[in-house]
Phi, psi and omega in degrees: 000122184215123188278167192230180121237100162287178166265170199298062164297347192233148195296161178199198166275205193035038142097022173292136151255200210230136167267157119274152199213138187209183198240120239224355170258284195199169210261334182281334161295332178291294185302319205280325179316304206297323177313303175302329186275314168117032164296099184305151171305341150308354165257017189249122184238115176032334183214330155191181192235152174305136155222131175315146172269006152310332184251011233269291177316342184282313179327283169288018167259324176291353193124356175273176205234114200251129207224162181284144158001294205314297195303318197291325187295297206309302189304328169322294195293010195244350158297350184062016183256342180307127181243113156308182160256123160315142187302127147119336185292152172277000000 
């Protein structure tokens, strides 16, 4: 069981950029992390949740395993936990 992190590559709000932070076992194992880190549940989107790159050092000092863009997808998906956007969605 291993929480992912990439790195904060992508532009977001307040002029931050933003990880994903995922779970490569189970989405409960995902959530108590996202608690322990202090994520609101509104940053959790169908499969993982956004995180500031304010919190990215904090993420891995608690324990997450900070993996390239790449890597973190390929293990979702392999975790079988990948929730697509439905077609057409934004």
């Amino acid at each position: 069981m291993t929480v992912l992190i990439d790195p904060p590559n992508f532009p977001g709000p307040r002029g931050l950029l933003w990880s994903h932070l995922v779970s490569d076992s189970s989405l409960d194992e995902l959530h108590a992390f996202a608690v322990l880190l202090g994520v609101p549940q509104r940053a959790f989107d169908r499969d993982h949740y956004d995180v500031p790159e304010t919190a990215h050092a904090h993420a891995v000092s608690l324990g997450a395993h900070p993996v390239s863009s790449r890597e973190l997808l390929h293990r979702l998906i392999a975790s079988g936990l990948r929730r697509r956007k439905p077609r057409g969605a934004r």
